[in-house]
C-alpha positions as YAML, in Angstrom:
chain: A
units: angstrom
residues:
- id: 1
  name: UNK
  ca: [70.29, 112.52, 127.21]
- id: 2
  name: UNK
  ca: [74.01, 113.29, 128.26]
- id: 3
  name: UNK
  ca: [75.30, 109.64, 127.26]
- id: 4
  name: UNK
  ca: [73.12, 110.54, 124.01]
- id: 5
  name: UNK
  ca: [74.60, 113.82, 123.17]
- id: 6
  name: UNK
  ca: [78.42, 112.24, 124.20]
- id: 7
  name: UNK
  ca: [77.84, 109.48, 121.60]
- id: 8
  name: UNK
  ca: [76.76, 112.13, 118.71]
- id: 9
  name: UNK
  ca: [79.10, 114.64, 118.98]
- id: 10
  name: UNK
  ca: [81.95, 110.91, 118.94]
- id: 11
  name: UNK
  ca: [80.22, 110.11, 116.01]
- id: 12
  name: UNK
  ca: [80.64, 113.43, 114.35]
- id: 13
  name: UNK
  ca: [84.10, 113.79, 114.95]
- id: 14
  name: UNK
  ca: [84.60, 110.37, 113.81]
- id: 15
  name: UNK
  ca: [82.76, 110.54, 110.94]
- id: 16
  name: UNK
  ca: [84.71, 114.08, 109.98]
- id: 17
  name: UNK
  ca: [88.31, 112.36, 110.48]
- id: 18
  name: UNK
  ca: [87.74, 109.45, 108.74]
- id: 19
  name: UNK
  ca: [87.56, 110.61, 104.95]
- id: 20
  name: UNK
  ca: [90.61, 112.49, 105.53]
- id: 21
  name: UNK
  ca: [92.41, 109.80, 106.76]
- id: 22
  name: UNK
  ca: [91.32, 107.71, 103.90]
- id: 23
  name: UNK
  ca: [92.29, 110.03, 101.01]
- id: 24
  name: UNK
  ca: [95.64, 108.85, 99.34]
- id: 25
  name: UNK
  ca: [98.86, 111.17, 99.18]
- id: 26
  name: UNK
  ca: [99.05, 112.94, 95.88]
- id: 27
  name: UNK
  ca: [102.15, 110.97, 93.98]
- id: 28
  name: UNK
  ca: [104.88, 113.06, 92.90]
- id: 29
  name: UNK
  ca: [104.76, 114.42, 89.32]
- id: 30
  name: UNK
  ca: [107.83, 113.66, 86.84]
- id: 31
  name: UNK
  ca: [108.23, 117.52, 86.52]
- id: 32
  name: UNK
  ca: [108.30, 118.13, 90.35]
- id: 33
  name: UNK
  ca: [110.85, 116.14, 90.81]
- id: 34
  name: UNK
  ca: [113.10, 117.62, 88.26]
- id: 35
  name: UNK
  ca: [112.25, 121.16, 89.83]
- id: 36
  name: UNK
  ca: [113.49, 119.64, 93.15]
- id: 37
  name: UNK
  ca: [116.32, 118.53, 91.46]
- id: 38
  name: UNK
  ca: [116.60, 122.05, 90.16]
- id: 39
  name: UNK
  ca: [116.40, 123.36, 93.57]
- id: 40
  name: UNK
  ca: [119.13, 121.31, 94.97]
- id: 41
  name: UNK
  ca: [121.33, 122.33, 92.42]
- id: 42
  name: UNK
  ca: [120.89, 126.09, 93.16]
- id: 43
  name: UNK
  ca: [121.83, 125.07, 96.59]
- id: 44
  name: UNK
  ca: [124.80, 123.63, 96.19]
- id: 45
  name: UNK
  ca: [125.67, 126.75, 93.89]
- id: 46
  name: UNK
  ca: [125.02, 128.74, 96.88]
- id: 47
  name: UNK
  ca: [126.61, 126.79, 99.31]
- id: 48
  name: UNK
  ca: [130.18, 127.13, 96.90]
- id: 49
  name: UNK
  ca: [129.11, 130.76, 96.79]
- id: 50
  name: UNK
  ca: [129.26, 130.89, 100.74]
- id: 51
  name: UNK
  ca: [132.48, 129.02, 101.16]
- id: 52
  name: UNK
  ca: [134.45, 131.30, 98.49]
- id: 53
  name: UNK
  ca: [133.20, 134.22, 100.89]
- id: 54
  name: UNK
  ca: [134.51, 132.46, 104.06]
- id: 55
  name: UNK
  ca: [137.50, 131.68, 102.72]
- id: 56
  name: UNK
  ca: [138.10, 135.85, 101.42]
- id: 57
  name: UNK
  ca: [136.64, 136.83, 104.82]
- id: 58
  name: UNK
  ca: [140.09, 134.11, 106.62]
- id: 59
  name: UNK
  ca: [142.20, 136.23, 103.84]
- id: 60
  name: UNK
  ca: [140.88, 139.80, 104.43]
- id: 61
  name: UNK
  ca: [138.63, 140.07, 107.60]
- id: 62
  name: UNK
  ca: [138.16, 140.17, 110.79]
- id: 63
  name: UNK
  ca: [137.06, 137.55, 113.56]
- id: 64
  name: UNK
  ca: [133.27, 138.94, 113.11]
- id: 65
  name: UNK
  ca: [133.32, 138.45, 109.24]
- id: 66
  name: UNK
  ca: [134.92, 134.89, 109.56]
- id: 67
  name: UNK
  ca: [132.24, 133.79, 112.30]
- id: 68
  name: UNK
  ca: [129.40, 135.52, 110.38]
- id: 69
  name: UNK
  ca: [130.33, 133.40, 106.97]
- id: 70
  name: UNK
  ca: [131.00, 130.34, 109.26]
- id: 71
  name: UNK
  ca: [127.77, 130.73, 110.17]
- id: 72
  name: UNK
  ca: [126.58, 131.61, 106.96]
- id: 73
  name: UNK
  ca: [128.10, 128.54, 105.35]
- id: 74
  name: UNK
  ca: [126.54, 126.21, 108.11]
- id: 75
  name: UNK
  ca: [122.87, 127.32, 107.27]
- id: 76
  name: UNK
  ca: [123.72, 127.09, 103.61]
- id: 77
  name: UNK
  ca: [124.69, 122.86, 104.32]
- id: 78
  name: UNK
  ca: [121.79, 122.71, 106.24]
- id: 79
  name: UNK
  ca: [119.58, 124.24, 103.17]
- id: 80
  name: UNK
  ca: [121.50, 121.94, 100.49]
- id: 81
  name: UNK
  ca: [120.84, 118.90, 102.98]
- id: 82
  name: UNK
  ca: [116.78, 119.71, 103.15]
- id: 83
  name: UNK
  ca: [116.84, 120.09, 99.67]
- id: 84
  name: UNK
  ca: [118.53, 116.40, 99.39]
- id: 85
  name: UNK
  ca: [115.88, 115.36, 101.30]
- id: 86
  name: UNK
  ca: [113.36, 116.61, 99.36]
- id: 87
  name: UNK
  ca: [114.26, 115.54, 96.30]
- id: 88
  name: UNK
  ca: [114.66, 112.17, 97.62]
- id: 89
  name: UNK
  ca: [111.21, 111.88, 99.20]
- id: 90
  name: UNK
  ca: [109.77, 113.27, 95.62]
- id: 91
  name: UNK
  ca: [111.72, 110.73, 93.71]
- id: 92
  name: UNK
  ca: [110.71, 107.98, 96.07]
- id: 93
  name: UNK
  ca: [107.23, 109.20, 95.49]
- id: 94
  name: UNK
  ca: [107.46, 109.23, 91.73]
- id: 95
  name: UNK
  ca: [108.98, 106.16, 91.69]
- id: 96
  name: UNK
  ca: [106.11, 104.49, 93.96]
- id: 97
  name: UNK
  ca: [103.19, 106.02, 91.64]
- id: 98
  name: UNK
  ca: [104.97, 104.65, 88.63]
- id: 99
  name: UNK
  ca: [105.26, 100.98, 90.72]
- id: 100
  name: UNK
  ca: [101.33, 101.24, 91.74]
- id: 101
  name: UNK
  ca: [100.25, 102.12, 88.29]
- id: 102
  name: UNK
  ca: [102.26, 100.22, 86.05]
- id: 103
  name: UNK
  ca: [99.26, 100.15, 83.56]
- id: 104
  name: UNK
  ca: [99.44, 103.49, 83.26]
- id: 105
  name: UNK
  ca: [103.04, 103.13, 82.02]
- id: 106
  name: UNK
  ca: [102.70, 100.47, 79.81]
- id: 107
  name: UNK
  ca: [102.71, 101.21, 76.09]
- id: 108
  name: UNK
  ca: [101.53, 99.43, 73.08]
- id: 109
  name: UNK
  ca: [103.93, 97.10, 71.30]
- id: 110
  name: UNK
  ca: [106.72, 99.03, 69.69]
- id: 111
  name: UNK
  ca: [107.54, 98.23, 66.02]
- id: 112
  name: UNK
  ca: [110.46, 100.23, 64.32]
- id: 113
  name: UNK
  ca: [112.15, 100.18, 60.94]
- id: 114
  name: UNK
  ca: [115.73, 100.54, 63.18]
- id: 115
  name: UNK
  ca: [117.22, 98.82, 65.80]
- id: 116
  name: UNK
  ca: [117.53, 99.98, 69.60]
- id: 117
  name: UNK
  ca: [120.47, 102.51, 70.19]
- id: 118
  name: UNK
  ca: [120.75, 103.96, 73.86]
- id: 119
  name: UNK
  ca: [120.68, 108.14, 73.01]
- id: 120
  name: UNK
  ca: [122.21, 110.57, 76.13]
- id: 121
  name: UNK
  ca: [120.96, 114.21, 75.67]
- id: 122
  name: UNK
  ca: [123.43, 116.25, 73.04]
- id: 123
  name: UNK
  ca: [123.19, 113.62, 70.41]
- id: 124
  name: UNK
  ca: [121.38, 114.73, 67.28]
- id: 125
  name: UNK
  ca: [119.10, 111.97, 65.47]
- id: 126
  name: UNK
  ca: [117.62, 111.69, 62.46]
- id: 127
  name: UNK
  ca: [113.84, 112.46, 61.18]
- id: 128
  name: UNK
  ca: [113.00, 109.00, 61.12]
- id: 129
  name: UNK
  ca: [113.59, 108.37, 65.22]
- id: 130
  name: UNK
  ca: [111.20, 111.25, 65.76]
- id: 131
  name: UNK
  ca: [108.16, 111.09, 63.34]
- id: 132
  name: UNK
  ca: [104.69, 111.50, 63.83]
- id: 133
  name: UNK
  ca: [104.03, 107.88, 64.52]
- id: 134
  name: UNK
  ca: [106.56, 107.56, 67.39]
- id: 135
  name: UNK
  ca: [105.96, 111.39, 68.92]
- id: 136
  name: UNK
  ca: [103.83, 110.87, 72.77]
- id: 137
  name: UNK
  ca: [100.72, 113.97, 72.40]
- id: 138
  name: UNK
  ca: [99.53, 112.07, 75.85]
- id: 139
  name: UNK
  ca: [102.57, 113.35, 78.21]
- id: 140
  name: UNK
  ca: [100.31, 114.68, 80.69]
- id: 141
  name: UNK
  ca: [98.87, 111.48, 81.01]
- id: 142
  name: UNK
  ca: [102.46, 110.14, 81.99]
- id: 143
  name: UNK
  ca: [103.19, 113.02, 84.43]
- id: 144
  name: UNK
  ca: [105.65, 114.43, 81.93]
- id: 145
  name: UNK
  ca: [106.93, 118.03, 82.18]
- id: 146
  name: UNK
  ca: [105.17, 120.03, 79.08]
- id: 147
  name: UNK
  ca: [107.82, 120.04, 75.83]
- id: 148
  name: UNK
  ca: [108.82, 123.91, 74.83]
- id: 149
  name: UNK
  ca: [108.69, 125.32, 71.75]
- id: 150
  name: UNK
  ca: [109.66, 122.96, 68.77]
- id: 151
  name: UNK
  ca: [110.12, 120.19, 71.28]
- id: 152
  name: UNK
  ca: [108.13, 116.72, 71.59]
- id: 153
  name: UNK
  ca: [108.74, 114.00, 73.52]
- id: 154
  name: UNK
  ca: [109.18, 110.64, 71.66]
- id: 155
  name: UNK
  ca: [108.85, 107.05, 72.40]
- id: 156
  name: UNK
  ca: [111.97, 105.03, 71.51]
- id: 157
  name: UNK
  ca: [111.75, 101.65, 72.61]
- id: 158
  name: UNK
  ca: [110.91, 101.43, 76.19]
- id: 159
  name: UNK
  ca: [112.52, 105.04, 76.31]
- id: 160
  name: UNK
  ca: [111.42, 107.99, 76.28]
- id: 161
  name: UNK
  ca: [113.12, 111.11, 74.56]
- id: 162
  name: UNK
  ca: [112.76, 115.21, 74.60]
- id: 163
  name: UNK
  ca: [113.58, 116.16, 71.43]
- id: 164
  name: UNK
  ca: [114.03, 119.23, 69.29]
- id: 165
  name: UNK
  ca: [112.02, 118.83, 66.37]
- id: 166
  name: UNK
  ca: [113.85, 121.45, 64.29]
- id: 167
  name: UNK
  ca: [117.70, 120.16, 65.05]
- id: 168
  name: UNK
  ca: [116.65, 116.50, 65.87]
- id: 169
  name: UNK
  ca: [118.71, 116.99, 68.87]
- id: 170
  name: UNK
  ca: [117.77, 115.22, 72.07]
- id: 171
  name: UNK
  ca: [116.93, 117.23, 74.65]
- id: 172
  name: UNK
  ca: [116.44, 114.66, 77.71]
- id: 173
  name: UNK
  ca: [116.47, 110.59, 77.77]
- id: 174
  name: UNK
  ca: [114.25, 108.96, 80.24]
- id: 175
  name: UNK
  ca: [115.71, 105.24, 79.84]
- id: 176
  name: UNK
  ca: [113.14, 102.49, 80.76]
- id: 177
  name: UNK
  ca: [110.21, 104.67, 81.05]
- id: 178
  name: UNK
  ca: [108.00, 102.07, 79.44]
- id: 179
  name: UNK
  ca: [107.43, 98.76, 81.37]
...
């Protein structure tokens, strides 16, 4: 009965660990890797921040106020460099969901009335790169952040473009989104 109840309860706990160990990672979405990227930014803000007050506390203070913004500015590199990390790991992760589904990224054949021109994000287009037949309604589907107000994200080639619908200025270029 003992050798009974030993193998049951190894059996239980076996069969409780297992699913979990079985159940994938969540991949990274496109939109939490640009708030990652968002967050390193504000830490390298704050990390300039800190050194402008170390170097006023070397003008100005004391030995206490020059440790305490030594110190200060040594937690603040630590901060920026976990944020590095971060958004390296989520990038990595993106970037591995997007190689395991390639599928998912693959769009249908692309026929324009132009020819390809590489956009960067400031340039202003006309109507006829962003109409209704080349605007993406799916984004969630390709783990793209939501467009704001007057905004749509448009397919242009094999990339993919955030732009303002009322300007025609682009917003944001993914290049090569499309395999």
């Amino acid at each position: 009965m003992k050798i009974f109840s030993k193998a049951l309860i190894g059996t239980l706990m076996l069969a409780t660990t297992l699913p979990v160990a079985a159940v994938p990672a969540f991949a990274q979405s496109r939109g939490e890797v640009n708030r990652s990227e968002r967050q390193l930014t504000r830490e390298q803000r704050q990390l300039q921040v800190q050194r402008q007050q170390l170097q006023d506390a070397r003008r100005t203070g004391d030995r206490r106020d020059v440790r305490d913004e030594r110190r200060d500015v040594r937690d603040q590199r630590r901060d920026v460099q976990e944020a590095r990390r971060e958004y390296r790991q989520d990038l990595r992760d993106y970037q591995q969901y997007r190689g395991a589904n390639r599928q998912a990224f693959r769009g249908p054949a692309f026929n324009a009335n132009f020819r390809y021109q590489q956009f960067r994000p400031g340039a202003r287009i006309g109507q006829n790169f962003y109409g209704q037949r080349y605007v993406v309604n799916n984004y969630r589907n390709y783990r793209l952040p939501t467009p704001g107000a007057r905004q749509a994200w448009v397919r242009h080639y094999n990339d993919m473009l955030l732009v303002n619908t009322r300007s025609g200025t682009v917003m944001r270029v993914i290049p090569n989104f499309y395999w």
